[in-house]
C-alpha positions as CSV (number, residue, x, y, z in Angstrom):
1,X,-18.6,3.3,36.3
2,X,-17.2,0.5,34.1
3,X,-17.9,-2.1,36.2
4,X,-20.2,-3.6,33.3
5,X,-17.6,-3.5,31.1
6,X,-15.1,-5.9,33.6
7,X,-14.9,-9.7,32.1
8,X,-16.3,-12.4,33.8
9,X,-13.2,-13.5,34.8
10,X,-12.0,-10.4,36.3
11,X,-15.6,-10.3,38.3
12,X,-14.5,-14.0,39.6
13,X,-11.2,-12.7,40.5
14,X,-12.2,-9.4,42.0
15,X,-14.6,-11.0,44.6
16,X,-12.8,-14.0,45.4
17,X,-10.8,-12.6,47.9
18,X,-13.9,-10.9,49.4
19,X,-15.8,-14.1,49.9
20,X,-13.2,-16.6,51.2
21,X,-12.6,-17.0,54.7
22,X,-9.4,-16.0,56.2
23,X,-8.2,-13.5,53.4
24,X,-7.9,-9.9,55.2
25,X,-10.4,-8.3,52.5
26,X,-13.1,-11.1,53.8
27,X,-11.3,-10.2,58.0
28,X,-12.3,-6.8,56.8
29,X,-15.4,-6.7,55.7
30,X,-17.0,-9.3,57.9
31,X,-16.1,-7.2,60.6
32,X,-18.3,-4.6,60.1
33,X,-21.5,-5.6,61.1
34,X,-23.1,-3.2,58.2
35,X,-22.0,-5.0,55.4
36,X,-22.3,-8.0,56.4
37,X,-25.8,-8.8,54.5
38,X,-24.4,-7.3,51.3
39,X,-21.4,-9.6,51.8
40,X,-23.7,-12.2,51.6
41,X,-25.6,-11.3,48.6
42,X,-21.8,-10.9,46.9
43,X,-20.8,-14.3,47.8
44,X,-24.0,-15.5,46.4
45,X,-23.6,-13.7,43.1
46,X,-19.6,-15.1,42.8
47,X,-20.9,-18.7,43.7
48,X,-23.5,-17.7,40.4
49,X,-20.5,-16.8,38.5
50,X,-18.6,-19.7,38.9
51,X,-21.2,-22.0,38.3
52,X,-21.9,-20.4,34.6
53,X,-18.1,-21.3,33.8
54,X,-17.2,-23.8,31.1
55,X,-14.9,-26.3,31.6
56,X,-11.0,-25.4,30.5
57,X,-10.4,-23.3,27.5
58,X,-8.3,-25.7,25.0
59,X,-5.2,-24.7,23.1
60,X,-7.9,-24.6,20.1
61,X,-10.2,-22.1,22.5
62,X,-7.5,-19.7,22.5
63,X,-6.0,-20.0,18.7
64,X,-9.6,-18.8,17.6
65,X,-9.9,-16.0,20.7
66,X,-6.3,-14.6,18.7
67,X,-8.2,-15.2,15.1
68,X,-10.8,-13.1,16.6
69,X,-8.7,-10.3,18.0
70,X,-7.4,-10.0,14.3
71,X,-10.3,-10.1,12.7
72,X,-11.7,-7.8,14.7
73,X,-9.3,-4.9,13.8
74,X,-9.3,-5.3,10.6
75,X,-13.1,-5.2,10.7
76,X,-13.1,-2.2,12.4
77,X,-10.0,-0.6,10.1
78,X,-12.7,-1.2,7.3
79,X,-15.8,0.2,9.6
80,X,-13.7,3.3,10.1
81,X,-12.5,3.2,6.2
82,X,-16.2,3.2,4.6
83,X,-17.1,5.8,7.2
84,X,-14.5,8.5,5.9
85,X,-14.9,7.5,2.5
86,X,-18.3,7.8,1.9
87,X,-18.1,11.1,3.9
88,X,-15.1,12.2,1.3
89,X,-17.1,11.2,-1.8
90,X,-20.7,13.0,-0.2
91,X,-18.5,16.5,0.9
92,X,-17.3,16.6,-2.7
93,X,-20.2,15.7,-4.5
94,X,-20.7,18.1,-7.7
95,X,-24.6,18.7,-6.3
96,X,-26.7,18.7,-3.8
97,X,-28.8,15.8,-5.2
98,X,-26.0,13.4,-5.7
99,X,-24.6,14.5,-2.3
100,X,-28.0,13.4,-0.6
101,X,-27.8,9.9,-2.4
102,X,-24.5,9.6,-0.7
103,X,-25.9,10.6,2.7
104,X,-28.6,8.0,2.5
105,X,-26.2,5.6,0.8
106,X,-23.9,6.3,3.8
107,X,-26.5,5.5,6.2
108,X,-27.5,2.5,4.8
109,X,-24.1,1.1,5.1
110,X,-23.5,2.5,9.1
111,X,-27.0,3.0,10.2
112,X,-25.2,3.5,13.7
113,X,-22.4,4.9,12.6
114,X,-18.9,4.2,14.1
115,X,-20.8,2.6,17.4
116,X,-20.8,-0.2,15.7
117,X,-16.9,-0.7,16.6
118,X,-17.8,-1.1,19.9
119,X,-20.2,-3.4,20.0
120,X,-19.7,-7.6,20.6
121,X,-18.3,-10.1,17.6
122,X,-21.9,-11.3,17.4
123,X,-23.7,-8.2,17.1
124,X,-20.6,-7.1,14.0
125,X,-21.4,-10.0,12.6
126,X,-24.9,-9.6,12.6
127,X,-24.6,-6.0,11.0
128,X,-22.8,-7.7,8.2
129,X,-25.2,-10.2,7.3
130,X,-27.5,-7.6,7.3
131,X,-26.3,-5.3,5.5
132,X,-26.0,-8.2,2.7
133,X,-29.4,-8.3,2.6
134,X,-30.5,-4.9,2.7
135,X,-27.8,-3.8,-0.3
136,X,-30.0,-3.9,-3.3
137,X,-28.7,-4.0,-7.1
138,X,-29.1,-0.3,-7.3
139,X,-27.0,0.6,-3.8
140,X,-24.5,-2.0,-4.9
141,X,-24.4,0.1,-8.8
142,X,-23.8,3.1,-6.8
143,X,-21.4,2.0,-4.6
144,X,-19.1,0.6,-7.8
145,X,-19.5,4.0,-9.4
146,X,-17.4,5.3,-6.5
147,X,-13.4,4.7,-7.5
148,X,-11.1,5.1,-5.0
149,X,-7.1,4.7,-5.7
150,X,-6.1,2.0,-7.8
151,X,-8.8,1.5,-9.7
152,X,-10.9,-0.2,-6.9
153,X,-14.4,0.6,-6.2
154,X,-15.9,1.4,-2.6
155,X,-18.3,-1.8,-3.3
156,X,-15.0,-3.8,-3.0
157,X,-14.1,-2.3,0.1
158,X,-17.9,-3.0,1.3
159,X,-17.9,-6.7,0.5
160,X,-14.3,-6.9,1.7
161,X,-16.0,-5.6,5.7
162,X,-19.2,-7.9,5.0
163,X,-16.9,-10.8,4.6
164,X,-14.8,-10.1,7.8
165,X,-18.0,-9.5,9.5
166,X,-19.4,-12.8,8.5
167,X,-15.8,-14.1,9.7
168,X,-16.5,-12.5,13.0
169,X,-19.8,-14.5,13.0
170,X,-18.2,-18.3,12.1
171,X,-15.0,-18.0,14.4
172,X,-17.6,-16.9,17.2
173,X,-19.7,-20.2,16.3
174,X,-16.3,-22.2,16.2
175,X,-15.4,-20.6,20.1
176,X,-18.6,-21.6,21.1
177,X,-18.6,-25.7,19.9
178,X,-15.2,-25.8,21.8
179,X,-16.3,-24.2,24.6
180,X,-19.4,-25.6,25.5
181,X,-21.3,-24.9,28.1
182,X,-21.5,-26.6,31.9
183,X,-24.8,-29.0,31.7
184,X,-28.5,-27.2,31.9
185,X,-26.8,-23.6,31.6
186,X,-27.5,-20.6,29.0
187,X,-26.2,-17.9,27.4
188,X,-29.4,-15.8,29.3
189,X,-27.6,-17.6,32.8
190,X,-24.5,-15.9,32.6
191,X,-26.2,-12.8,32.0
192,X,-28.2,-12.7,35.0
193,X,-25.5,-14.0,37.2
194,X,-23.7,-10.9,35.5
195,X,-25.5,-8.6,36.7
196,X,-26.8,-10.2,40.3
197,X,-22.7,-10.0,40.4
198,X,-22.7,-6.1,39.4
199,X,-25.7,-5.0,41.2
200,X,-24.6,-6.9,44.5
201,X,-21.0,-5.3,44.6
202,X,-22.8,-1.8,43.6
203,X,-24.6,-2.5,46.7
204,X,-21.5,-3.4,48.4
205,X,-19.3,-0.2,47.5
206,X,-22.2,2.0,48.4
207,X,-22.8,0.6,51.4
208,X,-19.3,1.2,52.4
209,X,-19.5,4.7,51.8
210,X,-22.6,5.5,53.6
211,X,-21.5,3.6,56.6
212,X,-17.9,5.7,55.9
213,X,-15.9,3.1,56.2
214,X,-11.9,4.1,56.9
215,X,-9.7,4.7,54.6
216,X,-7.2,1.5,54.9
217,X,-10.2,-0.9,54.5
218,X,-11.6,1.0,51.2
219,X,-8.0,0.5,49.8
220,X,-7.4,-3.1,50.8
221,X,-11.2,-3.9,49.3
222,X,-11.6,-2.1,46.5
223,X,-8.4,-1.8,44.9
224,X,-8.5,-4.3,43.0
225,X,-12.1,-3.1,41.5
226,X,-10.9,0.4,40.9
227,X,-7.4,-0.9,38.7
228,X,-10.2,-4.0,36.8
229,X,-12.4,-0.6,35.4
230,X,-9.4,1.3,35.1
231,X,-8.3,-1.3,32.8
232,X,-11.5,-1.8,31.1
233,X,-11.9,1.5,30.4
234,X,-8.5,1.8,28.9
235,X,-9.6,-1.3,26.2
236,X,-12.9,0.8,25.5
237,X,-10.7,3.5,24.7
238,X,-8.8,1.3,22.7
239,X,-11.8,0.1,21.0
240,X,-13.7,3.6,19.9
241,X,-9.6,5.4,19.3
242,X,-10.7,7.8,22.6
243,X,-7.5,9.0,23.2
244,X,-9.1,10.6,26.7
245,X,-11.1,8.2,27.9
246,X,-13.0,8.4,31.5
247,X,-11.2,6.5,34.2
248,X,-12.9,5.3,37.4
249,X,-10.9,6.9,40.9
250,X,-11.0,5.9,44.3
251,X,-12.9,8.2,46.4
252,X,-11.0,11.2,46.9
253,X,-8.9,10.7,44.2
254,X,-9.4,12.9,40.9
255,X,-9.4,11.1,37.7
256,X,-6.6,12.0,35.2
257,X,-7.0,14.0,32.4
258,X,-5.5,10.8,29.8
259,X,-4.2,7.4,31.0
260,X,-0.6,7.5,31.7
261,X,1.2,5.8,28.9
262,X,1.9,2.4,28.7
C-alpha cells in the first residue's frame, strides 16, 4: 500500500471531501451507521493535518523546491555513477587482494548501496557529510589511483556527489527559514498527525470492506485514494529507475503488469 508514500497535501486533499458536510463522499459515508466512528477519527486526523500547515509557500519557497528537484538528480546520477564504477574497477581487478580493497572501498562509499536514492534530501545530505568524515587519507589515495576517461580520478567524481549532497543539505535549510512553521508546532507534529492521518483512513478502508460496502460507494470514496498511491508509486518508481513498479488496485481490480505510459 503506498499510502505512506502520499504528500501531505494529497492526504489534505484526499479526505477533504470525506469530512465536509454536504459533499456526496461525506452523504455517503455518514450514512452508514458502521463507519461512522472511523469517520470521526478521519476528520480528526485531517483537522491535525491542517493545523501542521505553514502559512503560503512564497515564490522563493518554490524556486528552491525546483533547485532541489535538480540537485537531486544529479545527486543520484552520481550515487548510480560511483556504484557502477567502483563495481567496474573491483570485477576487473588484476587479484583477488586488490579486488577485496575495492569491495570494502565500495562499501565505504554506499554502505546502503543504491537505497540511498530513495531516501529524503536530509537523510542524502546527511550521507554526504558523512562520508566526508569517514574518508580517510588512505581511502581518498585509493580512490585517486582509480582513472576513469579523461584523465579524471573516481575521487573527483566522489567529492563532486559529497558536494551536491552537502547542497541537498543547505537548499533544505534555505526551504525551511522561508517556510517556517505555524507557532508551537514541530517537525515530530507533522509526523504524528501523519500517521494518526494514515492509520485512521487504514481504519476507514477496512472497515468498508468488512461491513462490504456496495460497489458505487467504494468508487465514489476511494477513488481518489487509489489514483494519489497510484501516483506515488509511479514517482517511487521514478526514483529507484523500477521500470515495473507495484501499483495499488481497487478491490477487484488486478494491478497491471507496468504503468501505462505517460
Amino acid at each position: 500500500m503506498a499510502v505512506k508514500a502520499l504528500t501531505t497535501g494529497e492526504m489534505i486533499t484526499i479526505s477533504e471531501p470525506w469530512v465536509t458536510k454536504g459533499t456526496a463522499q461525506y452523504k455517503a459515508l455518514a450514512a452508514i451507521a458502521e463507519l461512522v466512528p472511523v469517520l470521526k477519527k478521519v476528520e480528526e486526523a485531517h483537522k491535525a493535518l491542517l493545523a501542521t500547515q505553514p502559512p503560503q509557500p512564497s515564490a522563493r519557497v518554490a524556486t528552491i523546491t525546483l533547485q532541489l528537484a535538480e540537485s537531486d538528480t544529479r545527486h543520484d546520477q552520481l550515487t548510480r555513477a560511483i556504484d557502477a564504477v567502483m563495481t567496474g574497477f573491483t570485477l576487473t581487478a588484476q587479484d583477488a587482494d586488490h579486488a577485496a580493497q575495492l569491495v570494502s572501498l565500495h562499501d565505504k562509499l554506499l554502505p546502503d548501496g543504491l537505497a540511498l536514492i530513495q531516501k529524503s534530501y536530509r537523510e542524502e545530505a546527511g550521507a554526504g557529510r558523512l562520508l566526508q568524515k569517514r574518508l580517510d587519507d588512505a581511502d581518498r589515495a585509493a580512490l585517486k589511483k582509480l582513472v576513469l576517461p579523461g584523465s579524471r580520478s573516481v575521487l573527483g567524481l566522489v567529492e563532486d556527489w559529497i558536494d551536491s549532497a552537502l547542497t541537498l543539505g543547505k537548499l533544505e535549510d534555505a526551504r525551511a527559514a522561508e517556510q517556517g512553521v505555524p507557532a508551537g508546532m514541530t517537525s515530530g507534529d507533522l509526523i504524528r498527525a501523519r500517521n494518526a492521518w494514515i492509520r485512521a483512513v487504514n481504519a476507514l478502508r477496512s472497515m468498508a470492506e468488512l461491513h462490504e460496502v456496495d460497489d458505487a460507494t467504494t468508487q465514489l470514496v476511494f477513488n481518489a485514494l487509489w489514483a494519489a498511491e497510484r501516483a506515488a508509486s509511479r514517482r517511487k518508481a521514478r526514483k529507484t529507475g523500477d521500470t515495473q513498479p507495484s501499483s495499488p488496485s481497487a478491490p477487484g481490480e488486478t494491478a497491471p503488469a507496468a504503468p501505462p505510459a505517460s
